[in-house]
VEXDREN-2710 file (C-alpha; in Angstrom, 1 decimal):
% VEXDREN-2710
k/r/px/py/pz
1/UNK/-113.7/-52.8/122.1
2/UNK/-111.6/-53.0/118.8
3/UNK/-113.4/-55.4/116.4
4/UNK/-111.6/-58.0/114.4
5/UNK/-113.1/-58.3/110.6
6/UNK/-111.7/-61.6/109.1
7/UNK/-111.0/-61.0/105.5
8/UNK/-110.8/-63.5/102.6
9/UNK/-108.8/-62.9/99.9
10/UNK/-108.3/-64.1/96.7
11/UNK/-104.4/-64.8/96.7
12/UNK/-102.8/-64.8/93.4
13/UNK/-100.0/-66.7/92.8
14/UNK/-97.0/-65.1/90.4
15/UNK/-93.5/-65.9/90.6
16/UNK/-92.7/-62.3/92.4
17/UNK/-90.0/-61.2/94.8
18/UNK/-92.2/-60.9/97.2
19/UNK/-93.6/-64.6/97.1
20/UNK/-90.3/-66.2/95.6
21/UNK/-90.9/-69.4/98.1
22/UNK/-93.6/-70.0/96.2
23/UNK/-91.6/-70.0/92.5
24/UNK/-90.1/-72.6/90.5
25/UNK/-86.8/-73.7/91.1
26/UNK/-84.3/-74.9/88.7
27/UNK/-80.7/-75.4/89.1
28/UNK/-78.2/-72.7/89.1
29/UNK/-74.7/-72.3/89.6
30/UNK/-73.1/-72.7/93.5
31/UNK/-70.7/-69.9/92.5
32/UNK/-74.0/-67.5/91.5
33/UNK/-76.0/-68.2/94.7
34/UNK/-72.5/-67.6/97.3
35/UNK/-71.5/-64.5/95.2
36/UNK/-75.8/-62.9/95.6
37/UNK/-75.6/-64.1/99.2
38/UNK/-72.3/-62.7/100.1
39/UNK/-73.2/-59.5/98.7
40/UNK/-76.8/-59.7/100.5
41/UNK/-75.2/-60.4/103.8
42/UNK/-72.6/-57.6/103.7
43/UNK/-75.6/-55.1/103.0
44/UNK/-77.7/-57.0/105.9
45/UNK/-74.8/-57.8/108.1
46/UNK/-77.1/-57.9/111.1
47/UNK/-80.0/-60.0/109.7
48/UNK/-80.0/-63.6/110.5
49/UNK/-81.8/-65.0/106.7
50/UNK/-79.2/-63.7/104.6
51/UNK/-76.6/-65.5/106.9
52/UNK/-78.4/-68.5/107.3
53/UNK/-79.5/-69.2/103.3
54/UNK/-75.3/-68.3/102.8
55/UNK/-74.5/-71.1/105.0
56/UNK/-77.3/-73.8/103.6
57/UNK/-75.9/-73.4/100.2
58/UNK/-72.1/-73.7/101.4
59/UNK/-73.4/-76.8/103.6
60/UNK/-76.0/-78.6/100.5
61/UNK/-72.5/-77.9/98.1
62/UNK/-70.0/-79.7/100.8
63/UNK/-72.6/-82.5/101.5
64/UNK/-73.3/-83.2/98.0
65/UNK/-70.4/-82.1/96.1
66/UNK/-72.2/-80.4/93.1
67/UNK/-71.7/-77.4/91.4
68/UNK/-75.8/-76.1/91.3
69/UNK/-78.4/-76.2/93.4
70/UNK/-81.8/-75.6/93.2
71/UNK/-82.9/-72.1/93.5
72/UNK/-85.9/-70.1/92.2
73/UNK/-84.8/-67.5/89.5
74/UNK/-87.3/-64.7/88.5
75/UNK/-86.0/-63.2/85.5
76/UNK/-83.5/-64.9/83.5
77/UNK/-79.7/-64.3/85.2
78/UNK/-81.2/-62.9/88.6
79/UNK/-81.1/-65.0/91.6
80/UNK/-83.2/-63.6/94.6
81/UNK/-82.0/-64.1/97.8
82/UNK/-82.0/-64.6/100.5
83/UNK/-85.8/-66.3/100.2
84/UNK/-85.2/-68.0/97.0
85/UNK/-83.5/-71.0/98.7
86/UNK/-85.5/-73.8/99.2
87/UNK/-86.2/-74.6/102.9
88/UNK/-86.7/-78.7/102.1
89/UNK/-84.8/-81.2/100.5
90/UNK/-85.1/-80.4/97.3
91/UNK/-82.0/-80.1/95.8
92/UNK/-80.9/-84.0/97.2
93/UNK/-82.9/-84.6/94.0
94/UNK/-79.6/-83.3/91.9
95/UNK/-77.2/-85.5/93.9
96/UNK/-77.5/-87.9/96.9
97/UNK/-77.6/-86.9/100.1
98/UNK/-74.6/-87.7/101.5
99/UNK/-71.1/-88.3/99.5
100/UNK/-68.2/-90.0/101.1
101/UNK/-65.3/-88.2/103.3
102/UNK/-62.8/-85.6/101.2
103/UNK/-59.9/-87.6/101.1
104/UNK/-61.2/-90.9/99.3
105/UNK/-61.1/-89.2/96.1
106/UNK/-57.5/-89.6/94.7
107/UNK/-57.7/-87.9/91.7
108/UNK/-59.0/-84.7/93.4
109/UNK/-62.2/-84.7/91.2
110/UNK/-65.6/-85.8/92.9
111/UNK/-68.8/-86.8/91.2
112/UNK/-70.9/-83.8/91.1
113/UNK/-68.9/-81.2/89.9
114/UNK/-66.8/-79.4/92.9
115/UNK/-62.9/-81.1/93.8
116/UNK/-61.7/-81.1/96.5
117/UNK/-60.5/-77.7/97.7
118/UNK/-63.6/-76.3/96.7
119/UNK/-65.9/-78.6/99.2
120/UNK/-63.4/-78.3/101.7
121/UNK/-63.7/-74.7/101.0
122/UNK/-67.6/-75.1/101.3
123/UNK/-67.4/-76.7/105.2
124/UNK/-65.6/-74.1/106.0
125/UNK/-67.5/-71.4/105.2
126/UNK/-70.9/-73.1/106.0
127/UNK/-69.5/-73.5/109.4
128/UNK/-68.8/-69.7/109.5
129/UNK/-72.1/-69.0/108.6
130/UNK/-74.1/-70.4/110.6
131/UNK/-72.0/-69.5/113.1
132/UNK/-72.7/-65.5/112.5
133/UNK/-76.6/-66.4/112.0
134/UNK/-76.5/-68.3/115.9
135/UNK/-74.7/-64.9/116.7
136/UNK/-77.4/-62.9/116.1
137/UNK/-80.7/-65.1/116.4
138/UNK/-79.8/-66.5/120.1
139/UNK/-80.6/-64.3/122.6
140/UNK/-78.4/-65.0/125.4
141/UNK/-81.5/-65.0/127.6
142/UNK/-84.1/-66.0/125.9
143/UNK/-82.9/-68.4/124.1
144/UNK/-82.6/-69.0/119.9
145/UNK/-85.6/-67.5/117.8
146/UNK/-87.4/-69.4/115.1
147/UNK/-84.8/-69.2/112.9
148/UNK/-82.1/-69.7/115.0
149/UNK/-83.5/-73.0/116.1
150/UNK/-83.9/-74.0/112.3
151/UNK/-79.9/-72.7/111.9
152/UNK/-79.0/-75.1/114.6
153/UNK/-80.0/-77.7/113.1
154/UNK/-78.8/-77.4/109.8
155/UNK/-75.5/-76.3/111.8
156/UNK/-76.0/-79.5/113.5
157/UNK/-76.0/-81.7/110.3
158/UNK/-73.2/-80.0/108.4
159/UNK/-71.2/-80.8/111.3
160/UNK/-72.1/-84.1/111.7
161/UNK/-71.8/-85.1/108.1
162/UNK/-68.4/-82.6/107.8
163/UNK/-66.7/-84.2/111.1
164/UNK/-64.2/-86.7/109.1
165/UNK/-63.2/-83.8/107.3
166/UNK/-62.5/-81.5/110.4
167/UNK/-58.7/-81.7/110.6
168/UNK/-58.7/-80.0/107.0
169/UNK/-60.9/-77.0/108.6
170/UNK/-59.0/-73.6/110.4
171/UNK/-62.2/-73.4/112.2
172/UNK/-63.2/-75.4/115.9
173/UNK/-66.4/-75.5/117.7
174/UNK/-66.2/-74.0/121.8
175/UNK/-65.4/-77.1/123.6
176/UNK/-68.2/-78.1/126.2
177/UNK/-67.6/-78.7/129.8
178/UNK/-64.2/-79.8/130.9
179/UNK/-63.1/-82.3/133.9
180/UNK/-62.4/-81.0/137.3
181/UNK/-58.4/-82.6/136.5
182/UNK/-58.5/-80.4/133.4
183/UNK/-55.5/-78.3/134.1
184/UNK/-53.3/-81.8/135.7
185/UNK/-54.5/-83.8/132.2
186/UNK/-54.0/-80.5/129.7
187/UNK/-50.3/-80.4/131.3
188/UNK/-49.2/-84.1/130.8
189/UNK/-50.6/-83.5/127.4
190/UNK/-48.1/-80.9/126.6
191/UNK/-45.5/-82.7/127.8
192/UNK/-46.1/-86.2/126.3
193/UNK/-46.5/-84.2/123.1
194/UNK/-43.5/-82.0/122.9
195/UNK/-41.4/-84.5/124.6
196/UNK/-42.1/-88.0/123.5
197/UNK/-45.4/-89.5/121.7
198/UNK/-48.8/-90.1/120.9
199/UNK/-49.0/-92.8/123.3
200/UNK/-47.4/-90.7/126.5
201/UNK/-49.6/-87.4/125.0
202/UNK/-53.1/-89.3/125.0
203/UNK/-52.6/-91.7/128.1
204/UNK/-54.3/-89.2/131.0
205/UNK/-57.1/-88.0/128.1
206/UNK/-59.3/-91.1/128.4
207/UNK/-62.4/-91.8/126.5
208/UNK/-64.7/-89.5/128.3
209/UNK/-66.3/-85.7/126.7
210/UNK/-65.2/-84.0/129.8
211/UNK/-61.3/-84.9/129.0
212/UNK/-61.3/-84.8/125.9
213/UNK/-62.1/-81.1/126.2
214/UNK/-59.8/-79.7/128.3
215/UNK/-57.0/-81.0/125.6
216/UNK/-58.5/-80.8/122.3
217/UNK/-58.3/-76.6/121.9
218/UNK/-54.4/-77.3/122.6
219/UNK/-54.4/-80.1/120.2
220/UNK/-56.1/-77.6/117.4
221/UNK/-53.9/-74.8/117.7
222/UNK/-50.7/-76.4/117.5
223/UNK/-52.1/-79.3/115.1
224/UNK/-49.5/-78.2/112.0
225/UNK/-46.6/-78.3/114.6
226/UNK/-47.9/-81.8/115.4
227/UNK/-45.4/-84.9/115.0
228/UNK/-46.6/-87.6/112.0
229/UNK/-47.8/-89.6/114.7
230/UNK/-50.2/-87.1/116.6
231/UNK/-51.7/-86.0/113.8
232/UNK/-54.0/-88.9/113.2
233/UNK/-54.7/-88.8/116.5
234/UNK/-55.4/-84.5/116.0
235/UNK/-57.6/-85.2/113.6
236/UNK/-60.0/-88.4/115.1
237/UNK/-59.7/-85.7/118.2
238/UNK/-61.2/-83.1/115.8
239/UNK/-63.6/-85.4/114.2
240/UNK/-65.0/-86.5/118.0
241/UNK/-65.5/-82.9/118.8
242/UNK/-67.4/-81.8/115.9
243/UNK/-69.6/-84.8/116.0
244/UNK/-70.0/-84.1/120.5
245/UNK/-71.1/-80.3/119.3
246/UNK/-73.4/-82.0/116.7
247/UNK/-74.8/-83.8/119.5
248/UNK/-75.1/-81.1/122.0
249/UNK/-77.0/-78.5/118.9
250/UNK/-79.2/-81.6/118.4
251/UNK/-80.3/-81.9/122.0
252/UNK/-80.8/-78.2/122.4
253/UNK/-83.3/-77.9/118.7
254/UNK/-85.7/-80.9/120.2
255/UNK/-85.9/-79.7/123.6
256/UNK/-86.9/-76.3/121.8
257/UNK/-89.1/-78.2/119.6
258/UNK/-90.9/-81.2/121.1
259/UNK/-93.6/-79.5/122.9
260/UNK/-94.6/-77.5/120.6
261/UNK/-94.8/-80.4/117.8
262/UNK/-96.8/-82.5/120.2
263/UNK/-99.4/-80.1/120.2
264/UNK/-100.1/-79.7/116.4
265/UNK/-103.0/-81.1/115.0
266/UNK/-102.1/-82.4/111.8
267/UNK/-103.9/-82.7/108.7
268/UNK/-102.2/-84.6/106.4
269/UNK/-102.2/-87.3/103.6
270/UNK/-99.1/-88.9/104.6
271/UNK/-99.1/-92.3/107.3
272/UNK/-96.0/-90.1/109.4
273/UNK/-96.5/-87.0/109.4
274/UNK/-94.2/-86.2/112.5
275/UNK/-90.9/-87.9/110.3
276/UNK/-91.3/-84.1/108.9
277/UNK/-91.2/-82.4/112.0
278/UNK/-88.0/-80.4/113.7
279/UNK/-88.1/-82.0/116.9
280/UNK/-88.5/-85.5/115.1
281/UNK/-85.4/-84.8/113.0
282/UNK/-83.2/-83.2/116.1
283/UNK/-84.1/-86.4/118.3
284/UNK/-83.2/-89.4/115.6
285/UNK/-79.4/-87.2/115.5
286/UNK/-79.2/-86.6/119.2
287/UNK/-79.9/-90.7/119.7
288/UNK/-77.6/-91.4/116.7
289/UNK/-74.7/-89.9/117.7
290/UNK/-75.1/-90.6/121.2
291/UNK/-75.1/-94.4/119.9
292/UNK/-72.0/-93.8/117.9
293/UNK/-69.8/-91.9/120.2
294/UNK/-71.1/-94.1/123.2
295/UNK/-69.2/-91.3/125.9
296/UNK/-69.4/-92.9/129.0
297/UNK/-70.3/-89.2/131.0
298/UNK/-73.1/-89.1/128.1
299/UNK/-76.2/-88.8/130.5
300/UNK/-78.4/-92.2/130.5
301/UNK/-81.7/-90.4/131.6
302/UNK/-81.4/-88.0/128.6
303/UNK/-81.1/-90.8/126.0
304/UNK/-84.2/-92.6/127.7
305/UNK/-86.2/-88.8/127.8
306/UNK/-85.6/-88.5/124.0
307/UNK/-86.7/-92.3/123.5
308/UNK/-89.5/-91.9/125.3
309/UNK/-90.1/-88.3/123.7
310/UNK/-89.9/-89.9/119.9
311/UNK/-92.2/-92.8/120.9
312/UNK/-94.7/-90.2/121.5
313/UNK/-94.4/-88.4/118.3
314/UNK/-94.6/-92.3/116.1
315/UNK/-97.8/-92.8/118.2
316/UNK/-100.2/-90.2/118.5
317/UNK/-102.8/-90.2/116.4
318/UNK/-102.3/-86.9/113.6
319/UNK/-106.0/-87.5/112.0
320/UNK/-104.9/-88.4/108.8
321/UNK/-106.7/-86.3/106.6
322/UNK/-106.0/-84.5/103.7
323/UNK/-104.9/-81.3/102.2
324/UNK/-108.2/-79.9/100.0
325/UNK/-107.3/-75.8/99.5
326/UNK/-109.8/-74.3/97.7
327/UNK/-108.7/-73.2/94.1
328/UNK/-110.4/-71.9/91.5
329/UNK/-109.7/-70.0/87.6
330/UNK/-109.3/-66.4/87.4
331/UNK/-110.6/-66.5/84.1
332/UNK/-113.0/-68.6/82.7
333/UNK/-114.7/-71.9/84.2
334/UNK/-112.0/-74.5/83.4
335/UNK/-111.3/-78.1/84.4
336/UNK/-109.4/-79.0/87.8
337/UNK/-106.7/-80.8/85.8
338/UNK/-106.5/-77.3/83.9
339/UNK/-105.6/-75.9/87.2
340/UNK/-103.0/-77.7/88.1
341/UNK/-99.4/-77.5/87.2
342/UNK/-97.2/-80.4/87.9
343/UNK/-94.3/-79.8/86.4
344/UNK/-93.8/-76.6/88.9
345/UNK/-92.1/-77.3/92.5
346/UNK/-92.7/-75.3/95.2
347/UNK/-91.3/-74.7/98.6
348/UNK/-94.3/-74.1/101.3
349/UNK/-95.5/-75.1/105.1
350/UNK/-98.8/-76.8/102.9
351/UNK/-99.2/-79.9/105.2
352/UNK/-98.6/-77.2/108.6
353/UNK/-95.9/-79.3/110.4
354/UNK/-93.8/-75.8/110.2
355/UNK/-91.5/-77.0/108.0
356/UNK/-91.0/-76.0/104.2
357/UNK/-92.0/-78.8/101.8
358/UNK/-91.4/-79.0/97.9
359/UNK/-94.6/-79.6/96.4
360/UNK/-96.2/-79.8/93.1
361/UNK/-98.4/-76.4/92.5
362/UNK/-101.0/-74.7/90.4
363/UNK/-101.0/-72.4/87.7
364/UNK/-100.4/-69.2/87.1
365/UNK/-104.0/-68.5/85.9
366/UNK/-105.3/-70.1/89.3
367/UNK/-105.9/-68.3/92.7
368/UNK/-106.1/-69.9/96.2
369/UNK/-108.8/-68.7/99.4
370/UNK/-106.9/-67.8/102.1
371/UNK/-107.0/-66.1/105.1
372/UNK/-105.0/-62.9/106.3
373/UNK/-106.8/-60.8/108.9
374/UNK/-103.9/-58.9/109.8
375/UNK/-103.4/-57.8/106.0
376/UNK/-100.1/-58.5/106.0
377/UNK/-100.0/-59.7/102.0
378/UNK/-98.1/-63.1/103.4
379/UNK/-99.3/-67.1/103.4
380/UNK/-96.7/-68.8/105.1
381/UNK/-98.6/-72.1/106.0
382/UNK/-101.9/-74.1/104.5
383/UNK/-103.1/-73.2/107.9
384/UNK/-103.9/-70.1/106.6
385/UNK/-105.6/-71.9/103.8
386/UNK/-109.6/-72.5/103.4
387/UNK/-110.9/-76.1/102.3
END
């Protein structure tokens, strides 16, 4: 019978390649991190990370319109990607999180350092990204992989938080499932639109998902042929859609999610623990846009299932406790404060709710106890910690 021999090591921490989540980030230039990741993804066209940090960086410099981001840098003008990208919030600490719609800046210039063209430039290559990385981390069969589930819903938010903007996008999400009268309401459509006006065009689409899907590909493709007054219309039809797919990718991450995050047992300092949690996150967007599209074919039970689901998460008891790893000097007896080093950020899964965190870290003279009994030379959660 093969024996198992658990092995402690002493795991240094350098900012290396090899560890670069666990580096110091600082901002650096949008430009710099799209031209490394483009270059990274067309030597890894089939590899889902270099895909996925591509379209994070596109969708953090639409969202908040600035012209760096936080990344780690390990020698001075070098960028690692795609693992030097911060898997938290971080970089909301450069500009807020959300900045309003494209076309309320007049003067073409927002706050944070990108105009126009370039964010609009940004949603729609985010939205292409993340695209490609669905493409090849959801197996048809089995369903997304870890990543893919973590794509979706960053896919999920750049598309809820990019929906006013949609109309200014060459790019449309597969519409969903279409009524039975699809082909009777698509044809009056045509004819209301080519022949006399919005009103006649939109009177047999209705307020419902299902019709509103068997006219909106029509409505996308021959959008710049639209008249004046079918163009609002276009683009509130575009908006819906992008926010209905939003929705749908939101769904699909918790139901992924939730049973697995139930199950953790958490150790951690903070009074909500689960607010950090995937399937936490996916619910509050499915509800929220459920509430603010208010589709009457949106499925009751589904809303009350996710309710039901989230009150679960808000009230099981996560034990509280705290994170203690054990750290100590590789040189000389020194004091705990000694240690420590504040002033560095890091990206890790310390708490072990799955989900990158920036957190303050220690120095470079201090190791951690950890435990890796396959040898594999990686600590990817404080579960793997001792203390």
């Amino acid at each position: 019978m093969k024996q198992y021999i658990v092995i402690l090591l002493i795991f240094i921490i350098f900012s290396t390649a090899a560890f670069a989540h666990w580096g110091s980030y600082r901002p650096v230039p949008v430009e710099r991190l799209v031209e490394n990741l483009s270059a990274y993804t067309e030597e890894h066209p089939d590899e889902a990370s270099g895909w996925y940090a591509l379209g994070r960086i596109h969708s953090m410099a639409y969202v908040t319109g600035n012209a760096e981001l936080n990344a780690s840098s390990h020698q001075e003008g070098q960028v690692a990607t795609p693992s030097s990208i911060p898997k938290d919030d971080s970089n909301r600490k450069i500009g807020p999180k959300l900045r309003p719609r494209i076309g309320q800046y007049k003067d073409g210039q927002e706050p944070g350092g990108l105009d126009l063209d370039a964010r609009t430039g940004h949603l729609a290559l985010g939205v292409r990204a993340f695209e490609r990385t669905l493409e090849i981390a959801v197996d048809p069969e089995a369903g997304p992989t870890t990543s893919g589930i973590s794509c979706m819903l960053s896919f999920a938010y750049l598309l809820e938080h990019g929906a006013d903007d949609a109309g200014q996008v060459d790019w449309m999400p597969e519409p969903g499932e279409k009524s039975r009268a699809a082909g009777e309401i698509l044809k009056r459509f045509k004819y209301g639109w080519v022949n006399v006006g919005v009103e006649e065009a939109t009177a047999f689409v209705g307020g419902t998902r299902a019709t509103r899907n068997a006219v909106v590909g029509f409505a996308f493709e021959n959008r710049d042929t639209a008249k004046p007054e079918l163009r609002d219309y276009v683009d509130g039809l575009l908006t819906e859609h992008w926010l209905d797919t939003a929705m749908d990718m939101y769904l699909k991450v918790f139901d992924r999610s939730f049973a697995h995050d139930l199950d953790r047992e958490m150790y951690h300092d903070s009074t909500h623990p689960f607010q950090q949690m995937i399937s936490y996150e996916a619910g509050k967007g499915f509800l929220r846009l459920a509430a603010r599209l208010e589709y009457p074919d949106v499925d009751r039970d589904e809303i009350d299932r996710v309710n039901d689901a989230m009150l679960q998460l808000e009230t099981k008891d996560w034990g509280g406790g705290y994170i203690t790893p054990i750290i100590f000097s590789l040189n000389k007896p020194a004091s705990l404060e000694s240690l420590l080093a504040p002033e560095i950020t890091v990206s890790f899964d310390l708490d072990g709710t799955g989900r990158d965190q920036a957190w303050p870290w220690v120095s470079p003279e201090t190791a951690i106890l950890v435990w890796d009994p396959e040898e594999s030379g990686e600590i990817t959660s404080g579960r793997q910690l001792f203390g």
